[in-house]
C-alpha positions, 0 to 999 in steps of 0.5 A: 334187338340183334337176334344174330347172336342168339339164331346161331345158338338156335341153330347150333342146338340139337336135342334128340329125343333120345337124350335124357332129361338131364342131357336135354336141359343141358343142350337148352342151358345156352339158348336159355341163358343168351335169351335171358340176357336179353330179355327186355326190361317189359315186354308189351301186349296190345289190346282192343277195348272189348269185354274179353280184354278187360276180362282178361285183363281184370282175372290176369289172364293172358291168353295164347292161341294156335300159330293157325289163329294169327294173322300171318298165314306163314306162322310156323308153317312148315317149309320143306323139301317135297322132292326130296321126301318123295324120293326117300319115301319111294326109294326106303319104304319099300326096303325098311318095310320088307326088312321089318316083315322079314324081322317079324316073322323070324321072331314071332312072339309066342304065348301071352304075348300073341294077339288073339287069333295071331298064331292062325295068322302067322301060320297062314303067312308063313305056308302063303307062296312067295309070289303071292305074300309079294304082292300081298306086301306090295298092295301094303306098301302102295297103300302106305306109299298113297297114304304118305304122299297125302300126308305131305300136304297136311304136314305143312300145317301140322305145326300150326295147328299144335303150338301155341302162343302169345305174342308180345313186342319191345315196342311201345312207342309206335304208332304202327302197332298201335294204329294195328293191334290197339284199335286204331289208338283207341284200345290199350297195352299191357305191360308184363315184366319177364327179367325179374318175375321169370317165366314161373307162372302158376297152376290153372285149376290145379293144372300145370302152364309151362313157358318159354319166351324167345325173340323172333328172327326176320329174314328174307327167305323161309326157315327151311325145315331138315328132310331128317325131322319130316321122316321122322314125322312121316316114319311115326305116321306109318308106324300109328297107322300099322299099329292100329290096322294090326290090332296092338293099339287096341290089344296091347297098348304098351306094346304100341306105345313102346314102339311109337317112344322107341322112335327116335326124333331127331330135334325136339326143339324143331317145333319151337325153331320153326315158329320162331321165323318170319319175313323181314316185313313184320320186323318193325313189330319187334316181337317176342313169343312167349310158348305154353304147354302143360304136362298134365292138362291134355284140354289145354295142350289140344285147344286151339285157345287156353291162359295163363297167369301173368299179372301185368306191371303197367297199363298204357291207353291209347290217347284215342280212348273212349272217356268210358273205358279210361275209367274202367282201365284205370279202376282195373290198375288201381285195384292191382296197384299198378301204374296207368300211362297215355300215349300222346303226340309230341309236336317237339319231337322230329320222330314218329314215336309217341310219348307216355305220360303218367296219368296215375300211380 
């Protein structure tokens, strides 16, 4: 598929934290629509002859799994501009965070809203010499500083670990994939359909899964992550870190979490942006990724693997598979009343693809 069309949309859209739900779905409404024009007749999934597979298949669950967990050590790893963080880090903490003391001790809070034994501690501050509360405050930002250049090295991974997802392909005919993903020709594939079914998918044990689904983008270079979004990212680690050290993530909660919404990211699409590049290589793959997360299942969001259900609407078997696992396969289709196809060999055909027959349905 030309994903040109649908990367400038992509690209185009920015969604801030800041926007409203209603503001936000309307900066999602053309990226949305450009991927459901496109949205294949049926996508496909391609499996190993295995217990976990044929469990799997029989529950229709489809299973999705951190970008950490895929083959590709580059999946949705963050690719950025150390340098240039590393500069902002040693040019605007030091700044921001003295303007932010400054703020704070022009307007202590008082009363109800002082932690236990605060008002001790600001007094104490306030009658601290000049020269030693610098260096107090510089011993702070060192720490800061120290603790923030670390984080850069983790950050690249960070995507990684938190989002999750499926791969599926438009391709069912190759015998590349199936030589890879399908055992050597001897698993199979399930096909799901997404144009007509949608991406509704129901509750798991009373717990919502929330999908989208969108098309790779291969090129040469990486996707190359704003400096903008790793502030962000960088500016909310501090502001965790100094909330716990002063007391408020334990003492007043909604204090510290009001602080931490108040943040403002600057694209709550980045995470899905950046796992949706991958180098030119894999691109005979032709590959889809549908994403998963659920707003009231907290296992779920921080699980490296979780389901989904997703009835399947066809099954294609490897025309190496074993007689044993074709009539467990077929039992399987027969049951959820779907169609069962064989790859096979076509020596009339000048390419390389391999042909479906139906074997029942």
């Amino acid at each position: 598929m030309d994903t040109s069309e649908f990367a400038k949309l992509l690209y185009e859209t920015r969604v801030p934290s800041s926007l409203s739900a209603e503001e936000a779905q309307k900066k999602y409404e053309p990226v949305l629509h450009c991927i459901s024009e496109k949205t294949p007749e049926r996508l496909y999934r391609y499996r190993h002859c295995d217990t976990r597979s044929f469990e799997a298949f029989d529950k229709d669950q489809v299973w999705v799994s951190t970008a950490e967990s895929m083959n590709d050590g580059f999946d949705a790893r963050l690719f950025f501009d150390k340098e240039e963080i590393t500069q902002w880090l040693e040019q605007e903490l030091p700044k921001t965070a003295k303007a932010s003391f400054s703020r704070l001790m022009e307007s202590v809070p008082k009363g109800a809203e002082m932690l236990p034994g605060m008002e001790q501690v600001y007094a104490t501050v306030k009658n601290t010499p000049e020269n030693v509360l610098s260096d107090a405050i510089e011993g702070v930002l060192k720490m800061i500083m120290d603790d923030s250049l670390s984080a850069l090295s983790i950050l690249a991974s960070i995507t990684q670990q938190t989002i999750k997802f499926c791969c599926l392909s438009e391709v069912i005919d190759s015998a590349v994939m199936w030589g890879l993903y399908a055992g050597d020709e001897s698993g199979f594939t399930l096909a799901y359909d997404f144009k007509t079914n949608g991406l509704s998918v129901p509750a798991v044990k009373g717990k919502s899964r929330n999908c989208t689904l969108f098309p790779i983008i291969y090129g040469d270079e990486r996707f190359k992550v704003p400096t903008e979004y790793i502030q962000f990212l960088l500016t909310y680690r501090i502001w965790q870190i100094a909330l716990i050290n002063s007391g408020y993530a334990n003492y007043m909660p909604a204090v510290a979490n009001a602080k931490l919404q108040s943040l403002v990211c600057t694209d709550m699409f980045m995470a899905t942006k950046i796992a949706l590049h991958k180098s030119r290589e894999w691109e005979r793959e032709a590959e889809w990724r549908l994403f998963c997360t659920s707003n009231d299942d907290m296992e779920f969001q921080n699980a490296k693997h979780g389901y989904i259900i997703k009835k399947p609407v066809a099954v294609y078997l490897g025309r190496r598979i074993s007689p044993v696992y074709e009539r467990l396969l077929k039992e399987l289709a027969k049951d959820k009343n779907i169609p069962v196809y064989k790859m096979q060999l076509d020596d009339k055909s000048p390419t390389y693809k391999l042909h479906p027959i139906i074997l029942q349905g």
